[in-house]
C-alpha positions in Angstrom: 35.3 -70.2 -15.7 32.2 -71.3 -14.1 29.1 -73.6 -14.7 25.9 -74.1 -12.5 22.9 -76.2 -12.0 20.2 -75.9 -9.6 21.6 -74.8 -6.4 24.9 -75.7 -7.1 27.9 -74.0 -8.5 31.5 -74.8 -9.6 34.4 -72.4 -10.4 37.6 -73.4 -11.7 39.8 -70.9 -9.6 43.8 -71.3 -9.5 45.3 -71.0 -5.7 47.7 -71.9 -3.1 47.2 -73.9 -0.5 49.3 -72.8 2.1 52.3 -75.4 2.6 50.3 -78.2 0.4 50.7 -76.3 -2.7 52.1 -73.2 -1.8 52.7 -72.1 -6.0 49.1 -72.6 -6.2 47.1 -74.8 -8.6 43.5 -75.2 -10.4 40.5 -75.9 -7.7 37.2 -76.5 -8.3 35.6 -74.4 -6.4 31.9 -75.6 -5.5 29.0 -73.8 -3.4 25.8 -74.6 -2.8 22.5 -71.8 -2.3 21.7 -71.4 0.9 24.4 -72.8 2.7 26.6 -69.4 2.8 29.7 -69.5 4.2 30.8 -73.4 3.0 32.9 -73.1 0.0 34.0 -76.9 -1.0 37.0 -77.8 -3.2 37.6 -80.8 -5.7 41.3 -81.6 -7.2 40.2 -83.6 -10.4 42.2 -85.4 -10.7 45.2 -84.7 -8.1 47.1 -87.4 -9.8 46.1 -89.5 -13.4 49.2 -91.4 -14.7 52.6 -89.3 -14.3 50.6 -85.8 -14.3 49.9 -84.5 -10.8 48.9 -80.9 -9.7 51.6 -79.7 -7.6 54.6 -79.7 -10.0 55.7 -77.6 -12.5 53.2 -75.4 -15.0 51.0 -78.5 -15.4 49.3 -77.7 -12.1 47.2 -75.0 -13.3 44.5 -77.0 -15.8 42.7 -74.7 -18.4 39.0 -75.8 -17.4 36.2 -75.5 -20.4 32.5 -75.7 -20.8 31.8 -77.4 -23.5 27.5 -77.0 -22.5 24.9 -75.8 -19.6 26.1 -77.6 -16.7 29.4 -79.2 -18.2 32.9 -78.8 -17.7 36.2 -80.7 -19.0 39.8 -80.7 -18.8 42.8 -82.6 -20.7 46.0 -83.1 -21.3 48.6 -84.8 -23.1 51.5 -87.0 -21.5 54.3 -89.0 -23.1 53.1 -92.3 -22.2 48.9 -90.6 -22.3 46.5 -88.6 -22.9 44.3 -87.9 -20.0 40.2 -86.3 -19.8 38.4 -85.0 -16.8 34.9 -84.6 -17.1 32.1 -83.1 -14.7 28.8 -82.8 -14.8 26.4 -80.8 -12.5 23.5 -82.2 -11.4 21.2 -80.0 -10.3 18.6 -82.1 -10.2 19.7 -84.7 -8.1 22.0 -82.1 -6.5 25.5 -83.8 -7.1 28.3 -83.7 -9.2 29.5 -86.6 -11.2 33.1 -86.8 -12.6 35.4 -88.8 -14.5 38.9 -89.2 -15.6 39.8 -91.3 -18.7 43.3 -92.3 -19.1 44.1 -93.1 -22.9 47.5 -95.0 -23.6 49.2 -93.1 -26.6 52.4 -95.2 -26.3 53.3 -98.5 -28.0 53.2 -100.4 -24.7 50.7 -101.6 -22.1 50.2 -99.1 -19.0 50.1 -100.9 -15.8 48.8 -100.1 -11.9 48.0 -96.4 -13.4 47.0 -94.1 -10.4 44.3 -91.8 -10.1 43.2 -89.8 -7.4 40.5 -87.3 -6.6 41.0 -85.1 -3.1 37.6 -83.4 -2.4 38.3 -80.6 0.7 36.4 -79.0 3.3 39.0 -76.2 4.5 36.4 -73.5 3.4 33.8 -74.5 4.5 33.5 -74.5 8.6 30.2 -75.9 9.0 32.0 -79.2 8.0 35.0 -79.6 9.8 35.4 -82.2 12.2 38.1 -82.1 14.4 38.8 -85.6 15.7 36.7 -87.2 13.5 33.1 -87.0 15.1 31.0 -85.9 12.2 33.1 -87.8 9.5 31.1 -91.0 9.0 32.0 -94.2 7.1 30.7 -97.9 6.5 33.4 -99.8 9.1 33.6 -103.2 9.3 29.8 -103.4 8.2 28.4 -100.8 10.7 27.8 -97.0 9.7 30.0 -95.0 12.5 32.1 -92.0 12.6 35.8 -91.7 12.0 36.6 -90.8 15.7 35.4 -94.2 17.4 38.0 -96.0 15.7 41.6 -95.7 16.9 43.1 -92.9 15.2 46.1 -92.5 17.6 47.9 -95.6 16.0 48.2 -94.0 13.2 51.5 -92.3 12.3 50.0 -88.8 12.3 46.2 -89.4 14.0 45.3 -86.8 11.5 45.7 -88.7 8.2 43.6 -92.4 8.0 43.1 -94.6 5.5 40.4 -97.5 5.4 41.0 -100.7 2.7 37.8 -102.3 1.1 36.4 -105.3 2.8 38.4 -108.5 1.7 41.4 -106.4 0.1 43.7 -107.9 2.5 44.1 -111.2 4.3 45.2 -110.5 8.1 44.0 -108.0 10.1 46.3 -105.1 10.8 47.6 -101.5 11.2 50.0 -100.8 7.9 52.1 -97.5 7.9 52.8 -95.3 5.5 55.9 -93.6 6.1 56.3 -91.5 2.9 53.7 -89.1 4.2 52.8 -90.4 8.0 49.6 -91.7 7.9 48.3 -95.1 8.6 46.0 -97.9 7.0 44.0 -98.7 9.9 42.7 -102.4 10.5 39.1 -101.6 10.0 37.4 -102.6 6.5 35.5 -99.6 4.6 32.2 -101.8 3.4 30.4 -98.8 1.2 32.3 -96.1 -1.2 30.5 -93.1 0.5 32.4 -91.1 3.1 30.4 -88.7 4.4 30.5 -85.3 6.1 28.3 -83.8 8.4 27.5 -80.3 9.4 27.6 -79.4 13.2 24.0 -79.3 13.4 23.2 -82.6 11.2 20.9 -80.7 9.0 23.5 -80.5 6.0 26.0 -83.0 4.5 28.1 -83.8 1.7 29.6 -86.8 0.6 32.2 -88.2 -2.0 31.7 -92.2 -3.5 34.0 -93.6 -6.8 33.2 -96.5 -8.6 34.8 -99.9 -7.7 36.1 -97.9 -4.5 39.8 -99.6 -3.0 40.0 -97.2 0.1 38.5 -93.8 1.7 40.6 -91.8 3.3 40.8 -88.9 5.8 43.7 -85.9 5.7 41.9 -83.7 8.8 45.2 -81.5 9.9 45.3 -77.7 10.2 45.6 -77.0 6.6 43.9 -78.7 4.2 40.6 -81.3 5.4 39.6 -84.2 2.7 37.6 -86.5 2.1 39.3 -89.4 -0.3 36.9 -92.6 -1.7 39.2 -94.1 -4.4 39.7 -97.0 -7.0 42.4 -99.3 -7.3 45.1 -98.5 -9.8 44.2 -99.2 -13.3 45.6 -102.9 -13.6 46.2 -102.2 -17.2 45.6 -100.0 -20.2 46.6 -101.5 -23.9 47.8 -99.1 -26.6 45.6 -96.9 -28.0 42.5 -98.2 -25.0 41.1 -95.9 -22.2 41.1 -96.6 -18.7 38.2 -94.9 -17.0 37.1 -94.1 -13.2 34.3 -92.2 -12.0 32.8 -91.2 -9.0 30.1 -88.8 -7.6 29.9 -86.0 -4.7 26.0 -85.4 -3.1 24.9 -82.7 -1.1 21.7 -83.0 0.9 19.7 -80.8 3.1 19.9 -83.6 5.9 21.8 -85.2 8.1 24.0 -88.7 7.6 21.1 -91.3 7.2 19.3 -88.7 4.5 22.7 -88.4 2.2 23.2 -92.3 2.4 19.2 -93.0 1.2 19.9 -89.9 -1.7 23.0 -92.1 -2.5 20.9 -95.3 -3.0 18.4 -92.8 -5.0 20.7 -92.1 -7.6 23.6 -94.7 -8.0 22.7 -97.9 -9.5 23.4 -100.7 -7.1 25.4 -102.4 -9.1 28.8 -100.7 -10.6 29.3 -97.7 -8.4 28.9 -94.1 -9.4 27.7 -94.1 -13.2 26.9 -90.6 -14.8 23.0 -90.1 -15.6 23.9 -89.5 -19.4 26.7 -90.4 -21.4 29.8 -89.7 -19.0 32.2 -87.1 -21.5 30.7 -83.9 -22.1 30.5 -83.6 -25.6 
């Protein structure tokens, strides 16, 4: 299944991943004209309430296209029914997506996580080894991910930045579940940003009411994270929502960051152009 809009293109493809997912699941595959050779991948969601995509059948999402340019996805859960929604904007050459997490059960849902894991394994142009062409607003100042100290991290390869303000003291927090690190600088802006080795291509990935961007750069699988906060709560029979938006611009760092500010509103994070579910 497939959809396209301007010079972009998304296929819902099921695969493994090597020793992330080695039984496979669904990925979104997306390519762009005239960048051959850069195939880039989007797990929407990776995890929405107690559905995630690397156990059991549930892994392998049965993608639609309900219209030109449109694609959705759902499910139903004990405790919820969850929707994915994307929209191709070929236009304003993005993609904008959405997951909406509906309480079906007679209590309240609280903290409900979501997360969205946009990759860059497939596509070479992108990958940045230690960091250099990976750039993110730290501590107020746009920079790349290697002039910050990754080596403190419990796997240098994995990173995590918290919003500005989401903590009180200043420090290095591990995360020993999967060794990776929350490292002391702040992330100021929701865009983390990719550029290609000659800075004439990027891509980037912002959410709305972002809580942390994050970096997985090892051998395997490369991501790009920008996510919300857990959902504090979701009352029976409401929706929870989050949304977000991934650019792709024929310049370098600078000219994704200005298309950002072209097509985001400033106030509320990433916001569809029409009505957010494809209908």
């Amino acid at each position: 299944m497939r959809c396209s809009s301007g010079r972009l293109e998304v296929r819902a493809e099921n695969r493994a991943y090597d020793l992330h997912r080695p039984d496979g699941c669904t990925v979104l595959a997306i390519t762009r004209s005239g960048w051959p050779g850069n195939e880039f991948g989007l797990w929407l969601p990776e995890v929405a309430a107690s559905w995630n995509n690397w156990e059991g059948e549930q892994r392998f999402q049965k993608w639609q296209s309900p219209s030109p340019g449109k694609m959705e996805w759902s499910c139903g859960l004990a405790e919820a029914d969850v929707f994915c929604g994307i929209e191709v904007d070929g236009d304003r050459d993005c993609l904008w997506y959405s997951i909406e997490i509906t309480d079906t059960s007679e209590v309240t849902l609280r903290n409900t996580p979501t997360q969205t894991c946009f990759h860059l394994v497939n596509a070479p142009e992108f990958i940045s080894i230690r960091g250099e062409r990976y750039w993110a607003c730290l501590d107020g100042a746009w920079r790349t991910t290697d002039t910050v100290p990754r080596h403190e991290s419990l796997d240098p390869r994995r990173v995590t930045f918290l919003r500005r303000g989401a903590r009180s003291e200043r420090t290095i927090l591990h995360r020993y579940e999967l060794p990776n690190s929350i490292l002391a600088e702040t992330a100021c802006h929701p865009l983390f940003i990719a550029e290609s080795f000659d800075g004439r291509k990027s891509v980037g990935i912002a959410c709305g009411n972002m809580y942390e961007i994050a970096n997985n750069n090892d051998y395997i699988l490369r991501c790009l994270h920008s996510e919300p906060p857990p959902i504090p709560e979701i009352l029976p029979s409401e929706t929870g929502r989050v949304e977000g938006v991934i650019l792709f611009c024929a310049g370098d760092h600078e000219a994704l960051l200005r298309q950002y500010q072209q097509v985001v509103p400033p106030v509320g994070g990433a916001t569809p152009p029409a009505d957010g579910r494809s209908r």
